[in-house]
CHARMM-style PDB file with segment names, atoms N, HN, CA, C and O in Angstrom:
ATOM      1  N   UNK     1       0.820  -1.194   0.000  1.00  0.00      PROA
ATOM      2  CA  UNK     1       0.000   0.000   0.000  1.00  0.00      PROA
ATOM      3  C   UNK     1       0.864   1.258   0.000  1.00  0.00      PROA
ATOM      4  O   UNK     1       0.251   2.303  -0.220  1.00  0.00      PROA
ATOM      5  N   UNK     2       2.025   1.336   0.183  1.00  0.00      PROA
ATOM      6  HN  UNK     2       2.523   0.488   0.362  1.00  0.00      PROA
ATOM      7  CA  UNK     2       2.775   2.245   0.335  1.00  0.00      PROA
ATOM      8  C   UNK     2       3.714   2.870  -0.776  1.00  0.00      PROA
ATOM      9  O   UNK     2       4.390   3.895  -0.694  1.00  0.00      PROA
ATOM     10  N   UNK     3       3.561   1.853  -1.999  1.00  0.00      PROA
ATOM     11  HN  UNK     3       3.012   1.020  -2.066  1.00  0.00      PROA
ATOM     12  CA  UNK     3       4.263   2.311  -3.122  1.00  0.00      PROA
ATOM     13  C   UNK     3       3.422   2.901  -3.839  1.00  0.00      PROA
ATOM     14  O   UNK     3       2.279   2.462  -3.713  1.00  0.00      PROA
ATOM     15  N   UNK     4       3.614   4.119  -4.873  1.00  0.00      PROA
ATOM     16  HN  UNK     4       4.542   4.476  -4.975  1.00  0.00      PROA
ATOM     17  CA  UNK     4       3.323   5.196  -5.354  1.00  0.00      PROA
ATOM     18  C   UNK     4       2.682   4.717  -6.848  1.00  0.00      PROA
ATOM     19  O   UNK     4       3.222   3.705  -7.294  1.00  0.00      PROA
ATOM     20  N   UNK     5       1.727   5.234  -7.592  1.00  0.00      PROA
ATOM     21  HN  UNK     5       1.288   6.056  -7.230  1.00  0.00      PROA
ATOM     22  CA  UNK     5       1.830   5.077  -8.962  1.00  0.00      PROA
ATOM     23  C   UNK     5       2.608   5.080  -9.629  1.00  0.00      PROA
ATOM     24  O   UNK     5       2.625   4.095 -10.367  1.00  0.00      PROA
ATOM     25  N   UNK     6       3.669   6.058  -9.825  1.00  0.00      PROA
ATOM     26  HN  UNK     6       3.655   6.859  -9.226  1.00  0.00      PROA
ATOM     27  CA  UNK     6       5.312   5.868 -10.273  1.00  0.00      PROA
ATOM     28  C   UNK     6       6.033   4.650  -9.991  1.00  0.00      PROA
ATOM     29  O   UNK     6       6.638   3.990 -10.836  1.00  0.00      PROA
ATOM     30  N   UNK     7       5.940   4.387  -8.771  1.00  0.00      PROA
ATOM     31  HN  UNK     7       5.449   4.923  -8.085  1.00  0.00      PROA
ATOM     32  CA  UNK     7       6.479   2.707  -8.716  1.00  0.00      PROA
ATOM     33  C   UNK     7       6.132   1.309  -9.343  1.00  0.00      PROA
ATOM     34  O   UNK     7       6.894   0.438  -9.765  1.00  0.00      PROA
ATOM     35  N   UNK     8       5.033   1.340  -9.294  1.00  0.00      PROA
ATOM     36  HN  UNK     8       4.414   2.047  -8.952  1.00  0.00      PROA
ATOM     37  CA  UNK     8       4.544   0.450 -10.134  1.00  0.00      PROA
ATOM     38  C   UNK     8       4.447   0.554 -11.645  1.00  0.00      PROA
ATOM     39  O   UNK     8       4.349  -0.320 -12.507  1.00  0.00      PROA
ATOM     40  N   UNK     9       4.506   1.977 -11.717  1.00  0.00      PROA
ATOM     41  HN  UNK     9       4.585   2.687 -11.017  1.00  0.00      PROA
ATOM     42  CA  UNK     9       4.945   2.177 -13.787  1.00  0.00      PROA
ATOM     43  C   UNK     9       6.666   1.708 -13.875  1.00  0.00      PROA
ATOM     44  O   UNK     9       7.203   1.006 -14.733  1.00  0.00      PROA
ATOM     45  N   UNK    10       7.119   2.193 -12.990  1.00  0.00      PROA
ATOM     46  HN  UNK    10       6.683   2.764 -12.293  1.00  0.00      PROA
ATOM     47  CA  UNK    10       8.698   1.591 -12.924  1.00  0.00      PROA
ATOM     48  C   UNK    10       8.607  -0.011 -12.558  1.00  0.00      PROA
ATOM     49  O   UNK    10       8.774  -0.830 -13.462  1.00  0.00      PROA
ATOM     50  N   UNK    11       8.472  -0.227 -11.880  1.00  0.00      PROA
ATOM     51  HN  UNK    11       8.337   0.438 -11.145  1.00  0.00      PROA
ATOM     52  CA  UNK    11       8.344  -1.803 -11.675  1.00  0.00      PROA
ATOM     53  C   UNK    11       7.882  -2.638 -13.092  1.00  0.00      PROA
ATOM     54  O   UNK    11       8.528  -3.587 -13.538  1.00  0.00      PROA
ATOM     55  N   UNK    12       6.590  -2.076 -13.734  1.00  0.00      PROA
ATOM     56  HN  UNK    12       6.066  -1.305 -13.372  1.00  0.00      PROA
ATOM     57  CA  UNK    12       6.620  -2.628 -14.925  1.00  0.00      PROA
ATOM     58  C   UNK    12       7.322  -2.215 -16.100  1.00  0.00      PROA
ATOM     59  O   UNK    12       7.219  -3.108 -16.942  1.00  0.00      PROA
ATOM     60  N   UNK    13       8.130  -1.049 -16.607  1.00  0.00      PROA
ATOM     61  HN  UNK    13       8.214  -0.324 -15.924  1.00  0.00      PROA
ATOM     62  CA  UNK    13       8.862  -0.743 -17.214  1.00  0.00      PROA
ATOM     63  C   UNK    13      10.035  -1.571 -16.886  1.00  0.00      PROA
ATOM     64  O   UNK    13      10.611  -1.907 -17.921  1.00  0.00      PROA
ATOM     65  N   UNK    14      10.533  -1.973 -15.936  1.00  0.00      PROA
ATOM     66  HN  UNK    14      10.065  -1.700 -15.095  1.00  0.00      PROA
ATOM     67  CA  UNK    14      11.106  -3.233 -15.755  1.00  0.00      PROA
ATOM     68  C   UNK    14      11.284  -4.707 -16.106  1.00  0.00      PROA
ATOM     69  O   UNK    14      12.343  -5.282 -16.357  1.00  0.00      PROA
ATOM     70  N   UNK    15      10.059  -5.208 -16.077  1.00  0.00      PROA
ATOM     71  HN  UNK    15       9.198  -4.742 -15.873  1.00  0.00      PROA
ATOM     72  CA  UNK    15       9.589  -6.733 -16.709  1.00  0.00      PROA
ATOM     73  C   UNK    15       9.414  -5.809 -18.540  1.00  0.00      PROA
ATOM     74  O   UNK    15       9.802  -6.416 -19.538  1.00  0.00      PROA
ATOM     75  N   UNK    16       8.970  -4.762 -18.628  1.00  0.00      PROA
ATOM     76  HN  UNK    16       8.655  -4.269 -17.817  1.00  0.00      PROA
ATOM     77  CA  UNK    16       8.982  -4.670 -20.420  1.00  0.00      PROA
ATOM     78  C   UNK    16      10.377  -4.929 -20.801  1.00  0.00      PROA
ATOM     79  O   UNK    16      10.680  -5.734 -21.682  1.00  0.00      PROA
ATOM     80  N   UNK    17      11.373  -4.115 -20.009  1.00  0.00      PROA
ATOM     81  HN  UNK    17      11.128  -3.461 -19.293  1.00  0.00      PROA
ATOM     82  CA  UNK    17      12.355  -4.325 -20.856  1.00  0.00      PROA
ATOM     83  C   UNK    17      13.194  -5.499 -20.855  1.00  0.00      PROA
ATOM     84  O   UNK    17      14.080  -5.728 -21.678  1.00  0.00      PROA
ATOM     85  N   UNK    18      12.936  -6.067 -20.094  1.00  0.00      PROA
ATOM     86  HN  UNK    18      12.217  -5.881 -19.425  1.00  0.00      PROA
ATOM     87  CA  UNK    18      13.268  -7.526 -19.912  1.00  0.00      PROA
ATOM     88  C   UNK    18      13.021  -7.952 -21.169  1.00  0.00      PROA
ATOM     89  O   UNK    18      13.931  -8.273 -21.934  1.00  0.00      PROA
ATOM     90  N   UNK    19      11.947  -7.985 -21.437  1.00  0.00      PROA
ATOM     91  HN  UNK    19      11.208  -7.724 -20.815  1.00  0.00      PROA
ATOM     92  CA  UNK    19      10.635  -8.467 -22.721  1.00  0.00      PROA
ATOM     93  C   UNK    19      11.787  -8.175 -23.967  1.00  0.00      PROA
ATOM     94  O   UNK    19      12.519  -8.955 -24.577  1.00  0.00      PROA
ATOM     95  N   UNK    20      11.597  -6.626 -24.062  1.00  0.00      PROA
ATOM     96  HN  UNK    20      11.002  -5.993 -23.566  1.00  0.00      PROA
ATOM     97  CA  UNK    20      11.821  -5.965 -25.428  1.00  0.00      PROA
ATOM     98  C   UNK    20      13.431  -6.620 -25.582  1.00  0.00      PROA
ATOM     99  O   UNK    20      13.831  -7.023 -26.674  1.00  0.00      PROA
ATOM    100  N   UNK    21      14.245  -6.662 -24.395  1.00  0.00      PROA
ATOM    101  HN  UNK    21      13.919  -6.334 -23.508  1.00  0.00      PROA
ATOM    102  CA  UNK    21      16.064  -7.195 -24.566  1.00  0.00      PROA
ATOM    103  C   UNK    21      15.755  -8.826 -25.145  1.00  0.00      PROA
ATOM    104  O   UNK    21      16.569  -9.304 -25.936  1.00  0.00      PROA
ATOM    105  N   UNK    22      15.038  -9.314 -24.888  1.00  0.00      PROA
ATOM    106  HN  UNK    22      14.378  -8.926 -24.246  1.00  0.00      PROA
ATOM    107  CA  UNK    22      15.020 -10.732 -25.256  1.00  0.00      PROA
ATOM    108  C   UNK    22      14.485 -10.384 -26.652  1.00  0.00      PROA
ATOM    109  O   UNK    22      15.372 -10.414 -27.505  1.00  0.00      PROA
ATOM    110  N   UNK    23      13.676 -10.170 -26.954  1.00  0.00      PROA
ATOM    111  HN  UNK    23      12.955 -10.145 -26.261  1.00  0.00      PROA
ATOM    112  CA  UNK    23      12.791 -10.189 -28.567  1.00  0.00      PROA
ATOM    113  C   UNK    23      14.257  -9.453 -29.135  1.00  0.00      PROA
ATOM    114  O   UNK    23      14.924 -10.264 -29.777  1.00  0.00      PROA
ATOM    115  N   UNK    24      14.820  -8.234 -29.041  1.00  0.00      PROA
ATOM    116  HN  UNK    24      14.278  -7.575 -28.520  1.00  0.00      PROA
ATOM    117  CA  UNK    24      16.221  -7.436 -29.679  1.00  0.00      PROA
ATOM    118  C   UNK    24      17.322  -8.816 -29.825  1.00  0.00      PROA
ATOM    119  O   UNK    24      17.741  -9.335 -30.860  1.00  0.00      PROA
ATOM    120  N   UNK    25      17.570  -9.135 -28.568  1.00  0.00      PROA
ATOM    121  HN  UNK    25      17.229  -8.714 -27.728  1.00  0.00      PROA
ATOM    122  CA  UNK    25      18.758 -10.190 -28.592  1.00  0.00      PROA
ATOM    123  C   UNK    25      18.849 -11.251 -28.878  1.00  0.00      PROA
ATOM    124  O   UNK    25      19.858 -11.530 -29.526  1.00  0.00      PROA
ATOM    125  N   UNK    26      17.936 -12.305 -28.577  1.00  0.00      PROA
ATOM    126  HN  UNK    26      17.117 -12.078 -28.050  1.00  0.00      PROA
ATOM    127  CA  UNK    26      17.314 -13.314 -28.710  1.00  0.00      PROA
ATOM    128  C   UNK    26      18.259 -13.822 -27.543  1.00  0.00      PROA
ATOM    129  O   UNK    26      19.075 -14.693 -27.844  1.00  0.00      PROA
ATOM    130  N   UNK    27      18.228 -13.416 -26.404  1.00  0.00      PROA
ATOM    131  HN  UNK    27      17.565 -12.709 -26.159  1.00  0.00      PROA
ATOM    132  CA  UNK    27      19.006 -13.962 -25.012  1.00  0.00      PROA
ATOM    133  C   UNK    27      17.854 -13.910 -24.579  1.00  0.00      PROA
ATOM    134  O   UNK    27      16.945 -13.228 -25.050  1.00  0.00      PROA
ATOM    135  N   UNK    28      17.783 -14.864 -23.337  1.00  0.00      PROA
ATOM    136  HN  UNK    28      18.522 -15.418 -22.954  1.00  0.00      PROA
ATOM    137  CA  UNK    28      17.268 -14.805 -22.423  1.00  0.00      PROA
ATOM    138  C   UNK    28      17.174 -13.681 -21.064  1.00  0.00      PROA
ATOM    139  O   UNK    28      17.831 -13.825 -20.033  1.00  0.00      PROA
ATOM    140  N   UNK    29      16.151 -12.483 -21.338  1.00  0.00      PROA
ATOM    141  HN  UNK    29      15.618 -12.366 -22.176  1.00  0.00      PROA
ATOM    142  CA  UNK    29      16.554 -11.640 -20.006  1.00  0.00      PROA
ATOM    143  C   UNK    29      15.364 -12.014 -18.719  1.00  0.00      PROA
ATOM    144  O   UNK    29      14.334 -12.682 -18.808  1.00  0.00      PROA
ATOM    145  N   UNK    30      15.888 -11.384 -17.662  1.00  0.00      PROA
ATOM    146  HN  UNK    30      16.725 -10.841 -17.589  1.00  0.00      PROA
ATOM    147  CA  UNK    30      14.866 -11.520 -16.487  1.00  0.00      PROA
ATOM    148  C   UNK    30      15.111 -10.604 -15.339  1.00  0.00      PROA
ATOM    149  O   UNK    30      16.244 -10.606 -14.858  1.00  0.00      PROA
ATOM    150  N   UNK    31      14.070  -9.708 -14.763  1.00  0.00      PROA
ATOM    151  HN  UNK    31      13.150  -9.707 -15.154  1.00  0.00      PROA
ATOM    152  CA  UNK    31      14.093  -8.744 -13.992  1.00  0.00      PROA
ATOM    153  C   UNK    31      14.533  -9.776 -12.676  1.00  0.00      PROA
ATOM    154  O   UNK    31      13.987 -10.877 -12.601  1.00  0.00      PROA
ATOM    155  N   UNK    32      15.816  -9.244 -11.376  1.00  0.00      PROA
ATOM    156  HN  UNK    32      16.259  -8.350 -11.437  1.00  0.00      PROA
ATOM    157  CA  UNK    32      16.050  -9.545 -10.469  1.00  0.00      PROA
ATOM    158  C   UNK    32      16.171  -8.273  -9.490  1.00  0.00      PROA
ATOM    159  O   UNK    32      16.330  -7.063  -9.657  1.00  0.00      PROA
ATOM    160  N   UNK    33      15.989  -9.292  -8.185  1.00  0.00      PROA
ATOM    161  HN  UNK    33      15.860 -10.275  -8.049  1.00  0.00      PROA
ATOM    162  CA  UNK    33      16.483  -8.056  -7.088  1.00  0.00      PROA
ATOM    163  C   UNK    33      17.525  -8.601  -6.635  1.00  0.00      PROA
ATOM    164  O   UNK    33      17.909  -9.696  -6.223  1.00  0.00      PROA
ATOM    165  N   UNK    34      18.043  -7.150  -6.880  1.00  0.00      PROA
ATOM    166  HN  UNK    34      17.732  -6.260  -7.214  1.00  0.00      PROA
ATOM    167  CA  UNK    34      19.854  -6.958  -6.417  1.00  0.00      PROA
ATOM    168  C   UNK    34      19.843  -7.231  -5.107  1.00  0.00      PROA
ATOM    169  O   UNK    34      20.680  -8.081  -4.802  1.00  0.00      PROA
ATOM    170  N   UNK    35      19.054  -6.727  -4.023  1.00  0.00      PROA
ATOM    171  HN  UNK    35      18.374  -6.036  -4.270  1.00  0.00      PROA
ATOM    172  CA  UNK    35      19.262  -7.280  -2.762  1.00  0.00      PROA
ATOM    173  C   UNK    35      17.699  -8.552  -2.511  1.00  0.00      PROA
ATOM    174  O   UNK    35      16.527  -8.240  -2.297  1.00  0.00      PROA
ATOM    175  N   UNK    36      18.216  -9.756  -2.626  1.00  0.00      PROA
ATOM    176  HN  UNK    36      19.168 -10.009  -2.800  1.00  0.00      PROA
ATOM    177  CA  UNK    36      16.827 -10.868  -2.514  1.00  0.00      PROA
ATOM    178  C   UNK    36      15.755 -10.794  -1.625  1.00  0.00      PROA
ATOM    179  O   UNK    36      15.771 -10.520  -0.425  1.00  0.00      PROA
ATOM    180  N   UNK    37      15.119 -10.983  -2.125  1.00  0.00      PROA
ATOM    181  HN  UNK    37      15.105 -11.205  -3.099  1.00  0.00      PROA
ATOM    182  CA  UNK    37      13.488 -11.291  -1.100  1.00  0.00      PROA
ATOM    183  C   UNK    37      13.621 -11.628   0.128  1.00  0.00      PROA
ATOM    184  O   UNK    37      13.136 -11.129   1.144  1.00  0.00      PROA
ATOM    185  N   UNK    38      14.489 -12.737  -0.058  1.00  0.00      PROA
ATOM    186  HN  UNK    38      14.883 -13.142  -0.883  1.00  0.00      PROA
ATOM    187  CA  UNK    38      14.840 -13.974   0.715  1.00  0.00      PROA
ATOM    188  C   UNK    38      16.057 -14.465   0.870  1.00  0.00      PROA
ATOM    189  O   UNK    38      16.371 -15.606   0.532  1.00  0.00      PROA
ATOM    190  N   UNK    39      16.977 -13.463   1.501  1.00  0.00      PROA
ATOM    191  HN  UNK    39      16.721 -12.537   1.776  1.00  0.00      PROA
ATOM    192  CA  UNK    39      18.296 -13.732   1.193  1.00  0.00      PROA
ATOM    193  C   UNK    39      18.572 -14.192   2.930  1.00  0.00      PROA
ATOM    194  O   UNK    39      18.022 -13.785   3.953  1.00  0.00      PROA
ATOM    195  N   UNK    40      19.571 -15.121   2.735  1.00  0.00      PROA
ATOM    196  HN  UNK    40      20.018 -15.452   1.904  1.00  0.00      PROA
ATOM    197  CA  UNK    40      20.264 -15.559   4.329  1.00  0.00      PROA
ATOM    198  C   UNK    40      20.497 -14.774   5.522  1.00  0.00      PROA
ATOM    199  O   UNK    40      20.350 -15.037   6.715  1.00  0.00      PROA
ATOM    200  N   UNK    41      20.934 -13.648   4.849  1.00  0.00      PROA
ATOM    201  HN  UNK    41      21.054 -13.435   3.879  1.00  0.00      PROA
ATOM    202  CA  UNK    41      21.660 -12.501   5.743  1.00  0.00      PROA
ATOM    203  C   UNK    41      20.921 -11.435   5.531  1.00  0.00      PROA
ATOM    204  O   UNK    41      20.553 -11.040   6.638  1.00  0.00      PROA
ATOM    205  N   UNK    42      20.330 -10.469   4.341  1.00  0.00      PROA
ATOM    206  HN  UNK    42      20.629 -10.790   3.443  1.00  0.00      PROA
ATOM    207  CA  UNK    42      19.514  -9.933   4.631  1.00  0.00      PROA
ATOM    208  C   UNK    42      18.075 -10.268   3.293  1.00  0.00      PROA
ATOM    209  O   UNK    42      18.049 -11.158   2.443  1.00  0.00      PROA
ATOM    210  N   UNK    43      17.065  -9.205   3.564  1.00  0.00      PROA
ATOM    211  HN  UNK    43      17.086  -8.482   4.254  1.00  0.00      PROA
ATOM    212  CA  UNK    43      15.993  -9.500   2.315  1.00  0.00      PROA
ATOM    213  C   UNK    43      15.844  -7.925   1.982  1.00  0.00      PROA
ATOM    214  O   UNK    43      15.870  -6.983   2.774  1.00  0.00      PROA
ATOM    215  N   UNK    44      15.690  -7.915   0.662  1.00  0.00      PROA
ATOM    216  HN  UNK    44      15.669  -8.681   0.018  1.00  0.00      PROA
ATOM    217  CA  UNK    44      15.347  -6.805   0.001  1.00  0.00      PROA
ATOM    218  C   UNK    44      13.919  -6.422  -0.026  1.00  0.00      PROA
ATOM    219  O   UNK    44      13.178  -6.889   0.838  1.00  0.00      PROA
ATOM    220  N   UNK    45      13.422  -5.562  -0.997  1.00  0.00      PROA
ATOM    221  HN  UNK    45      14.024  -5.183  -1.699  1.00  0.00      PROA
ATOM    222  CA  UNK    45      12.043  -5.093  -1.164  1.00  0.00      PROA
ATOM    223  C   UNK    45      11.765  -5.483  -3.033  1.00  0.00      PROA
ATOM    224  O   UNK    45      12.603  -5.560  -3.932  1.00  0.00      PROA
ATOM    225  N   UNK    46      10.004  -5.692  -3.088  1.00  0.00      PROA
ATOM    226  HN  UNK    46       9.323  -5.629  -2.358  1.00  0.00      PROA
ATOM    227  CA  UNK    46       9.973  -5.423  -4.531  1.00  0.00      PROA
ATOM    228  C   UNK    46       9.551  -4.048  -4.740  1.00  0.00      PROA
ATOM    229  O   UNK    46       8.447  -3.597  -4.439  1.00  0.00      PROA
ATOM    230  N   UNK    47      10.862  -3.185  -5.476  1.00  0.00      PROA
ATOM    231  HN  UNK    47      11.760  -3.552  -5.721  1.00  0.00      PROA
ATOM    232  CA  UNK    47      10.392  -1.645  -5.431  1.00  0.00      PROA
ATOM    233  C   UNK    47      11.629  -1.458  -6.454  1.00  0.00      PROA
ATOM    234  O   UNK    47      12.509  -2.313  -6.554  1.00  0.00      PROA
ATOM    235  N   UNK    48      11.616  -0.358  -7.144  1.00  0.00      PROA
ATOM    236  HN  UNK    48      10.901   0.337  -7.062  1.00  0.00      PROA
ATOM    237  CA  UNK    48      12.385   0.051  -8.497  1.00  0.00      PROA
ATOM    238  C   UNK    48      13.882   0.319  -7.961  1.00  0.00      PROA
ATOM    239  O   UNK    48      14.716   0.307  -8.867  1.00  0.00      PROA
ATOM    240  N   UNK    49      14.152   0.448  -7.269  1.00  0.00      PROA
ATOM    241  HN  UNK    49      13.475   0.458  -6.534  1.00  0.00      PROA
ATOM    242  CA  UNK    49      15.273   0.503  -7.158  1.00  0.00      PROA
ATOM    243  C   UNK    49      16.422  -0.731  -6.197  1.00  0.00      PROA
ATOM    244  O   UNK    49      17.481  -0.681  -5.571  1.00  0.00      PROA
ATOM    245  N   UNK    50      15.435  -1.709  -6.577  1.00  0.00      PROA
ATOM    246  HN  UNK    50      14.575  -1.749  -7.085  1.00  0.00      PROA
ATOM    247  CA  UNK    50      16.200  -3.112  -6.088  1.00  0.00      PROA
ATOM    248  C   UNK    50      15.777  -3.765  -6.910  1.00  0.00      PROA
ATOM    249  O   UNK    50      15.611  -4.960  -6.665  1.00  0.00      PROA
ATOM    250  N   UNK    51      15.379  -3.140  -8.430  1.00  0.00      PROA
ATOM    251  HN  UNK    51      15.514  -2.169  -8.629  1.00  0.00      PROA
ATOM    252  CA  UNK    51      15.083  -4.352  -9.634  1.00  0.00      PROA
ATOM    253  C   UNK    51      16.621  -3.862 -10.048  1.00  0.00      PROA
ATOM    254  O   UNK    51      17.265  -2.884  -9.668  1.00  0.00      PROA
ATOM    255  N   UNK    52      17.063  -5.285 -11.288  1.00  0.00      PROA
ATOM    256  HN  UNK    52      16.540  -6.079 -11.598  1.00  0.00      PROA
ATOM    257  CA  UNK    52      17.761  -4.972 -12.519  1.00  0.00      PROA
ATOM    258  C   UNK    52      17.671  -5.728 -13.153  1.00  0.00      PROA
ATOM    259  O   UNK    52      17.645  -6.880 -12.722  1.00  0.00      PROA
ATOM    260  N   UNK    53      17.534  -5.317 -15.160  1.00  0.00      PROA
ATOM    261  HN  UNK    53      17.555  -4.381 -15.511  1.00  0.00      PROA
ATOM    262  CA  UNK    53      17.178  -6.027 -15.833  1.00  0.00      PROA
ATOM    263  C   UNK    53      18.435  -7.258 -16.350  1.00  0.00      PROA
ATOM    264  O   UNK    53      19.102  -7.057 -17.365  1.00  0.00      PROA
ATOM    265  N   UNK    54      18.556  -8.084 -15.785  1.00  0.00      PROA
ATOM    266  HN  UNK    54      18.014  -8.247 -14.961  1.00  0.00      PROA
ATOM    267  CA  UNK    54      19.701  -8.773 -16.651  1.00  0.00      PROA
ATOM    268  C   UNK    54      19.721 -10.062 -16.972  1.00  0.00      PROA
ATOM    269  O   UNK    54      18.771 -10.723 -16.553  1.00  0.00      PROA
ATOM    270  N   UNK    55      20.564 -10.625 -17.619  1.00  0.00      PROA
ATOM    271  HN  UNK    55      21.336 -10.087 -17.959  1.00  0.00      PROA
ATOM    272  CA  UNK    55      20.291 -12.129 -18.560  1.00  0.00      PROA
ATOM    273  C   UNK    55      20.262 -13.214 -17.817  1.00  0.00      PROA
ATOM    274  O   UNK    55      21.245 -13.494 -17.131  1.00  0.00      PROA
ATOM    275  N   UNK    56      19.107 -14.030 -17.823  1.00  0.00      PROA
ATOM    276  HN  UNK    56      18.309 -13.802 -18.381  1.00  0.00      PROA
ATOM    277  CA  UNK    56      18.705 -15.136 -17.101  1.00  0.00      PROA
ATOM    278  C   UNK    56      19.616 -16.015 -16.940  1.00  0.00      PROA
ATOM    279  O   UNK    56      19.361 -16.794 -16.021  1.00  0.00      PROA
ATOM    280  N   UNK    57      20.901 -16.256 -17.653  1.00  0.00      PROA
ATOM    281  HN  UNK    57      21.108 -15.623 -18.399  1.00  0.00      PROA
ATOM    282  CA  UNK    57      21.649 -17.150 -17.337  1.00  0.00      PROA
ATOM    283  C   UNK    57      22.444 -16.418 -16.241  1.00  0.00      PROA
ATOM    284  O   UNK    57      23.014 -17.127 -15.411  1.00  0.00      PROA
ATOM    285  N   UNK    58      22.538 -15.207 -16.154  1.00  0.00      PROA
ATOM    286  HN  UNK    58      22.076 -14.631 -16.828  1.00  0.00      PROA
ATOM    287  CA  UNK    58      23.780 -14.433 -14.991  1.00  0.00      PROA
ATOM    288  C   UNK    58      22.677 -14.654 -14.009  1.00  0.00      PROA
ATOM    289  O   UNK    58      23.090 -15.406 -13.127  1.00  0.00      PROA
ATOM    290  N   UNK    59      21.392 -14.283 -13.804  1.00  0.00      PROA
ATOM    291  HN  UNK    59      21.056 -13.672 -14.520  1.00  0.00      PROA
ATOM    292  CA  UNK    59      21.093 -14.303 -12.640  1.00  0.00      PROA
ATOM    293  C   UNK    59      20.351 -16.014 -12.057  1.00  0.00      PROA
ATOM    294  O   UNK    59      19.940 -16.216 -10.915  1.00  0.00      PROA
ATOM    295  N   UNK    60      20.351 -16.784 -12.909  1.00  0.00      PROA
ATOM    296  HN  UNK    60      20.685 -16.619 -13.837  1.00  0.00      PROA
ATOM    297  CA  UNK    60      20.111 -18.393 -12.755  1.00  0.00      PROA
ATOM    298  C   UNK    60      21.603 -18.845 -11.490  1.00  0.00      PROA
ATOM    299  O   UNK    60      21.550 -19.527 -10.467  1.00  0.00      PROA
ATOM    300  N   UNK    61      22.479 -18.318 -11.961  1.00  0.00      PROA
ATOM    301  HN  UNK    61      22.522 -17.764 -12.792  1.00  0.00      PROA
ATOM    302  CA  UNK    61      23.839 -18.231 -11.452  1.00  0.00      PROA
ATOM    303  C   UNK    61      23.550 -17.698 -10.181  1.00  0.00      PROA
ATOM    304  O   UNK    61      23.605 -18.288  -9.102  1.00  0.00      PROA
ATOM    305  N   UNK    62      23.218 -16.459 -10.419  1.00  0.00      PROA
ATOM    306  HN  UNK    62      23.173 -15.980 -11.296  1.00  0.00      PROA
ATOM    307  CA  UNK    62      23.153 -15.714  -8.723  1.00  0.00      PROA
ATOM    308  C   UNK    62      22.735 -16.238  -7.706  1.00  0.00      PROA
ATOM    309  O   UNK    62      23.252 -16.353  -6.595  1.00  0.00      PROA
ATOM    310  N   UNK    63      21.456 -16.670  -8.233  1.00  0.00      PROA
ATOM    311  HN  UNK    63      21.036 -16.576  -9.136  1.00  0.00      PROA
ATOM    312  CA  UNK    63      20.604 -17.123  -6.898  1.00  0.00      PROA
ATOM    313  C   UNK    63      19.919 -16.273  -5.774  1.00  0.00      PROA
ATOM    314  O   UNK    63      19.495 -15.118  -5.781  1.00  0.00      PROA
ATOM    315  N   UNK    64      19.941 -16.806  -5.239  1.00  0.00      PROA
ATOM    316  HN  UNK    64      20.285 -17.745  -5.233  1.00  0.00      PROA
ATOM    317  CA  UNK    64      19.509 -15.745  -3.891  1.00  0.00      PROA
ATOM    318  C   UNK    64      20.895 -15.128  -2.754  1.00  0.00      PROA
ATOM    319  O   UNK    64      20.934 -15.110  -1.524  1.00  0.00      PROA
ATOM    320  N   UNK    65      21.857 -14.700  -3.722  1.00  0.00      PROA
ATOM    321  HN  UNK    65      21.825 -14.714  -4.722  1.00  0.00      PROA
ATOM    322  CA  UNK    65      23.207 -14.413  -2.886  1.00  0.00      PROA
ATOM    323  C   UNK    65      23.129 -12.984  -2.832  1.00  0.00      PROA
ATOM    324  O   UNK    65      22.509 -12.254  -3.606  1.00  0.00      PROA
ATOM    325  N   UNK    66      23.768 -12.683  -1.918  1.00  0.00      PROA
ATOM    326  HN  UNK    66      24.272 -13.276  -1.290  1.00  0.00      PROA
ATOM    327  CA  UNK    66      23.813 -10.861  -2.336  1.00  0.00      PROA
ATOM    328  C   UNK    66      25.220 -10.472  -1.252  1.00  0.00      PROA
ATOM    329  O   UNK    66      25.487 -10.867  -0.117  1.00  0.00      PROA
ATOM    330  N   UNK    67      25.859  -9.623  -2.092  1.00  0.00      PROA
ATOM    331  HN  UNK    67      25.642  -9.302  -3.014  1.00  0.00      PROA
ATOM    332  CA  UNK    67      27.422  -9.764  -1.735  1.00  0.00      PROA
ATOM    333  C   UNK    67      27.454  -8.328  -1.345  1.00  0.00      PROA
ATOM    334  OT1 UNK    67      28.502  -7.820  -0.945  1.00  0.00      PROA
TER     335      UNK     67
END
């Protein structure tokens, strides 16, 4: 309840460009949070500035780590 209309246009401008980098590249992309949901040590938020758009194989790799 606390995130803004702007956030949620950012949040989905997020998953688009995910979209639009895969259809351009033909890679696999996928929106992640830089600091996890559900991370060991700490958890992040879903909010625009703990997304980033990057290629599903780098973040398949990541996991739920955050360094």
């Amino acid at each position: 309840a606390w995130l803004t209309e702007d956030d949620f246009f950012l949040i989905g401008e997020a998953y688009d460009l995910a979209v639009l980098r895969t259809k351009v590249t033909g890679i696999k992309w996928s929106v992640d949070h830089v600091v996890p949901l559900r991370g060991k040590k700490v958890c992040g938020l879903h909010v625009p500035n703990n997304l980033a758009v990057i290629p599903l194989k780098v973040n398949s790799i990541k996991g739920a780590s955050h360094d």
